[in-house]
Backbone as ProteinMPNN parsed JSONL, in Angstrom:
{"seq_chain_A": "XXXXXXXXXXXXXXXXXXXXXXXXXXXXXXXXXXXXXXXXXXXXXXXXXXXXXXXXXXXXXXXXXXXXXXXXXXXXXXXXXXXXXXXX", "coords_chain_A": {"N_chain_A": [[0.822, -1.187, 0.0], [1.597, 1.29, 0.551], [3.691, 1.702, -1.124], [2.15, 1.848, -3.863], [1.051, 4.429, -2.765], [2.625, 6.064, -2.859], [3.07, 6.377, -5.124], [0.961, 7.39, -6.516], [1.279, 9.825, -5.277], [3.282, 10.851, -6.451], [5.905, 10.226, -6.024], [7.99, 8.935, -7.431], [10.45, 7.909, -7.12], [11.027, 7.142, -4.729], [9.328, 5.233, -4.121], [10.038, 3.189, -6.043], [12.83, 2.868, -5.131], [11.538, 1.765, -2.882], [10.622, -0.683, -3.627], [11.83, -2.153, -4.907], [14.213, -2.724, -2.677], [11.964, -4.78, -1.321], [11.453, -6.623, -3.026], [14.159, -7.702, -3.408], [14.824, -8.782, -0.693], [12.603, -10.578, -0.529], [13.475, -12.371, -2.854], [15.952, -12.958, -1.929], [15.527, -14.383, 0.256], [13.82, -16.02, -0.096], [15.389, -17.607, -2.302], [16.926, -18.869, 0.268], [15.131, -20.348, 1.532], [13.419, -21.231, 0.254], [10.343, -20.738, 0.204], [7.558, -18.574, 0.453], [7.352, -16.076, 2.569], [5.275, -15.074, 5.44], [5.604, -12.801, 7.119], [8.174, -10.267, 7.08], [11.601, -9.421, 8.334], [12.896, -6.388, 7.78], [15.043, -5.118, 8.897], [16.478, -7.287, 9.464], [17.093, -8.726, 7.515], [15.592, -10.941, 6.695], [13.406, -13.908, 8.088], [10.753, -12.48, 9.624], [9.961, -13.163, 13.014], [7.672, -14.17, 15.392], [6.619, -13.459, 18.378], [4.295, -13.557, 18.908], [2.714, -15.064, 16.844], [3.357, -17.968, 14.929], [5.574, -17.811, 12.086], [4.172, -18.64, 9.263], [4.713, -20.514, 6.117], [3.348, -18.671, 2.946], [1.658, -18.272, -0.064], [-0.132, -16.696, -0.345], [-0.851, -13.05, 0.01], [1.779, -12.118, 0.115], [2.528, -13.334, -1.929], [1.182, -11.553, -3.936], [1.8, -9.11, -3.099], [4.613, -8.96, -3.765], [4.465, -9.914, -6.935], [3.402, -7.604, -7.224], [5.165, -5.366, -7.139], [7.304, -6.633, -8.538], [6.665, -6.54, -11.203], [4.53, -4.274, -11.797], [3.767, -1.266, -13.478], [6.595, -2.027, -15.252], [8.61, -2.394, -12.947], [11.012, -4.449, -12.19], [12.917, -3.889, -14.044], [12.777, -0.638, -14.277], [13.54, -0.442, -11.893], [15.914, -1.686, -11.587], [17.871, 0.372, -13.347], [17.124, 3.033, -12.054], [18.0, 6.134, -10.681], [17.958, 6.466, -7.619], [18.207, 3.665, -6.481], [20.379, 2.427, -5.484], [20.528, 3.423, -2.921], [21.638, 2.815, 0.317]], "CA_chain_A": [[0.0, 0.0, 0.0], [2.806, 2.309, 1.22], [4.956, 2.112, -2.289], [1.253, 2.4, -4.211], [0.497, 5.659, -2.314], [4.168, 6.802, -3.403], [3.252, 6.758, -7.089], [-0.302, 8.099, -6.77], [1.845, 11.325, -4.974], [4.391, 11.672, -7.344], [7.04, 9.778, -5.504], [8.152, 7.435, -7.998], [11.783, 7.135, -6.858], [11.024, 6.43, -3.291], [8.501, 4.169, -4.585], [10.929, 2.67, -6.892], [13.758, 2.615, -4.093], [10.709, 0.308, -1.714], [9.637, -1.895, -4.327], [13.568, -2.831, -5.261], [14.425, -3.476, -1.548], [11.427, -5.783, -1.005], [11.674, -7.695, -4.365], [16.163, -8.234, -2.632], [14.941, -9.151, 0.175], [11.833, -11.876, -0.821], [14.423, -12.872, -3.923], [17.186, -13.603, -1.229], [14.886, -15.41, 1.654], [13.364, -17.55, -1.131], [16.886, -18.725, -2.356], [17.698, -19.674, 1.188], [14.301, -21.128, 1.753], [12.523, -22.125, -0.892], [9.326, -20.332, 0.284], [7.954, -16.965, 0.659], [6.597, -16.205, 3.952], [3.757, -13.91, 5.308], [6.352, -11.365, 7.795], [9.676, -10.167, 6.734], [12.196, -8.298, 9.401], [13.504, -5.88, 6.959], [16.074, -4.295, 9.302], [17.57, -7.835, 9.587], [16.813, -9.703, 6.195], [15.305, -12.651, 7.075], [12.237, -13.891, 8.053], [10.289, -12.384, 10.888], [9.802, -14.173, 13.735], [6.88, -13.581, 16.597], [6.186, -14.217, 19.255], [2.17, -13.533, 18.23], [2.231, -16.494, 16.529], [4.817, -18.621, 14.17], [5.13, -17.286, 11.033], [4.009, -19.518, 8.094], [4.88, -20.296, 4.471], [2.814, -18.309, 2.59], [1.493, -17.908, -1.462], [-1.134, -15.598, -0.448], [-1.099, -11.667, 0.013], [2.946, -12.468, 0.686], [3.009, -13.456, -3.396], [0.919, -10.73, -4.604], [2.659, -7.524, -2.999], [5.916, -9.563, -4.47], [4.358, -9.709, -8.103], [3.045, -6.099, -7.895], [6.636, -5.092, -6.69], [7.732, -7.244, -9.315], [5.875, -6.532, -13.076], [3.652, -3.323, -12.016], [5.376, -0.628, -14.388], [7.874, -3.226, -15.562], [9.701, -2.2, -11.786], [12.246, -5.03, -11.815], [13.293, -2.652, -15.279], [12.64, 0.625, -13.362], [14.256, -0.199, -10.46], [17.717, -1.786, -11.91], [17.818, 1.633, -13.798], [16.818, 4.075, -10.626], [19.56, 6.449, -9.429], [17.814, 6.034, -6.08], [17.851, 2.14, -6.235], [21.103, 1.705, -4.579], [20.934, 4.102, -2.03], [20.711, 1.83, 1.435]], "C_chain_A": [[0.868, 1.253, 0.0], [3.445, 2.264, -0.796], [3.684, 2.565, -3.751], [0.663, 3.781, -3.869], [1.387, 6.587, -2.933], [3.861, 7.439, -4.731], [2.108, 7.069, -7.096], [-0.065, 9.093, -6.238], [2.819, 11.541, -5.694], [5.877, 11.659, -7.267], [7.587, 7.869, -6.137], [9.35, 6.778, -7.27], [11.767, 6.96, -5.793], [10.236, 5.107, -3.548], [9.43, 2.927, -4.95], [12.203, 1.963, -5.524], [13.112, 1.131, -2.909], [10.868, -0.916, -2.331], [10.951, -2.627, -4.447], [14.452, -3.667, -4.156], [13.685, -4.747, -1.006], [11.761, -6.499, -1.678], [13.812, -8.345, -3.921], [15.544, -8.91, -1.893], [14.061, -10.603, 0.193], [12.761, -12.403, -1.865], [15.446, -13.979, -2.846], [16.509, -15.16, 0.102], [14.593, -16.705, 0.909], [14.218, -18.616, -1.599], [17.257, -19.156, -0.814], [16.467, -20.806, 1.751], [13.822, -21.801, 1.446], [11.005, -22.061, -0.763], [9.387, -18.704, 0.183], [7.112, -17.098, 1.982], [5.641, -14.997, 4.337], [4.77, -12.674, 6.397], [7.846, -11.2, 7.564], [10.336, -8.874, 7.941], [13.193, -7.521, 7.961], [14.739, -5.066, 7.573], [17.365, -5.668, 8.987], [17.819, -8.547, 8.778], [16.733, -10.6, 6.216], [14.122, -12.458, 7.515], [11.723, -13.377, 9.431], [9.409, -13.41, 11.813], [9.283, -13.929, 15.086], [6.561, -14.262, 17.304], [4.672, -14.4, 19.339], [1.744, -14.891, 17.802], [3.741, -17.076, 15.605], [4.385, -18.447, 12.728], [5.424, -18.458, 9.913], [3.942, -19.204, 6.909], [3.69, -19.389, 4.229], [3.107, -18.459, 0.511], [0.526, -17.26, -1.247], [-0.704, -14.666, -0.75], [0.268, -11.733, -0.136], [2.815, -12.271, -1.565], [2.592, -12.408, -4.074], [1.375, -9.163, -4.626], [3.846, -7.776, -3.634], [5.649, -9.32, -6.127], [3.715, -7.616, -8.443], [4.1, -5.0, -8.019], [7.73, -5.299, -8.376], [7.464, -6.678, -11.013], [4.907, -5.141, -12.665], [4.922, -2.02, -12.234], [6.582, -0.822, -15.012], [8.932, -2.241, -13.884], [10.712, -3.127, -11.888], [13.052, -4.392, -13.031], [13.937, -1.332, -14.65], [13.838, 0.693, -12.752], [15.83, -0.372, -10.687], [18.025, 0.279, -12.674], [17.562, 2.919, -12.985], [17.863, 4.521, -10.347], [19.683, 5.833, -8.218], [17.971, 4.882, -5.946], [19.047, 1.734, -5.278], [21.592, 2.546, -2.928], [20.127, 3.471, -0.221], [21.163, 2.288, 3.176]], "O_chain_A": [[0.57, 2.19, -0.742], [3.364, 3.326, -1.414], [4.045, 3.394, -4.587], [-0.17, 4.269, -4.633], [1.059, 7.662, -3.436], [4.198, 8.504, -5.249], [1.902, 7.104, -8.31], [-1.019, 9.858, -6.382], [3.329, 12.653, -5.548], [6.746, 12.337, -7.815], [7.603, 6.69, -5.783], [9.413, 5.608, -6.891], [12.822, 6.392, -5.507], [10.636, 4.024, -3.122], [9.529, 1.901, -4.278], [12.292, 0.786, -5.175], [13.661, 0.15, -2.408], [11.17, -1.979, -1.787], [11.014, -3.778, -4.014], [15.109, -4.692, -4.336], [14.289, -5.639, -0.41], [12.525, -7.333, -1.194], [14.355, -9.375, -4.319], [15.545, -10.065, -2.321], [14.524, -11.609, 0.731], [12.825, -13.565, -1.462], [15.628, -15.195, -2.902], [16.901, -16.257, 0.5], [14.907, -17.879, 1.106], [14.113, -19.839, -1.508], [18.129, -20.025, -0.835], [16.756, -21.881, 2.277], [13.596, -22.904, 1.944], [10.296, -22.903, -1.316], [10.299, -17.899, -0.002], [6.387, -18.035, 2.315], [5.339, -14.101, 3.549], [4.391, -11.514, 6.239], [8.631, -12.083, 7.911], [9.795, -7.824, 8.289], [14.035, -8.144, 7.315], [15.416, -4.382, 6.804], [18.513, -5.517, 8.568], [18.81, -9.248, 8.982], [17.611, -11.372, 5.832], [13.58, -11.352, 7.516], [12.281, -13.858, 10.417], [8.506, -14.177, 11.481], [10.056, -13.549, 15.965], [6.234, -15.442, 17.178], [4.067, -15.358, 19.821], [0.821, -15.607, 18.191], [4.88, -16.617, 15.694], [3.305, -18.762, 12.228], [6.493, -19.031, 9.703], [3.438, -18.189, 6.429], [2.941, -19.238, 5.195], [4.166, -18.649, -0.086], [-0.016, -17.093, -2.339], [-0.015, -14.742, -1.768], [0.31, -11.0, -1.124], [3.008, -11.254, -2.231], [3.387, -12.027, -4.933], [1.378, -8.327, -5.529], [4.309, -6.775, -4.182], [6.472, -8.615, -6.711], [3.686, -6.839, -9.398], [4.025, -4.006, -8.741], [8.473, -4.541, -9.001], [8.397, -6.517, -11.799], [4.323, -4.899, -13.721], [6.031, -1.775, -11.76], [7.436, 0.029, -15.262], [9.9, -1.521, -14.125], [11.742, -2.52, -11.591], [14.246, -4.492, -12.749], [15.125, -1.03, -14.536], [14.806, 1.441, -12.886], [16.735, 0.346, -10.262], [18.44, 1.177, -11.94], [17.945, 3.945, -13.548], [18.758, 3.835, -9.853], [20.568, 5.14, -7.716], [17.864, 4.742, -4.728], [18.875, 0.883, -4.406], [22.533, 2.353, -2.158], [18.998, 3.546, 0.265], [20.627, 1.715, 4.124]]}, "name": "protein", "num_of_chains": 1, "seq": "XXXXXXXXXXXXXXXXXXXXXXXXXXXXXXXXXXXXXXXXXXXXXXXXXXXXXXXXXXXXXXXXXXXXXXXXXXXXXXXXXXXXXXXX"}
């Protein structure tokens, strides 16, 4: 919702900058996992882990913020191409 609000204000390259970090970070978990999962700790890149409950595989909501990340605006395009993209 957050990187969709970005580009309906006019903030592509922050936008651009979100969508590039998530799409690293589900890219990288997946190669070590071989899933995608429903909470990601993005400070520590890996999967989040609560004490709320135990966080499970996921192909739900988990796959679709990934493909909208992914193919909305051709972003995995965009984003390699972004000044802002490597700024971390």
């Amino acid at each position: 919702m957050v990187i969709k609000g970005l580009l309906n204000y006019g903030y592509r390259e922050d936008a651009l900058r979100l969508a590039g970090k998530y799409v690293e970070l589900v890219d990288k978990v997946f190669a070590e996992t071989g899933a995608l999962w429903e909470k990601y700790d993005v400070v520590k890149g890996e999967v989040a882990v609560s004490k709320e409950y135990v966080s499970p595989k996921m192909l739900g909501w988990s796959a679709g913020v990934y493909l909208f990340c992914r193919r909305r605006n051709n972003f995995a395009i965009a984003i390699r191409e972004s000044s802002c993209y490597n700024t971390r």
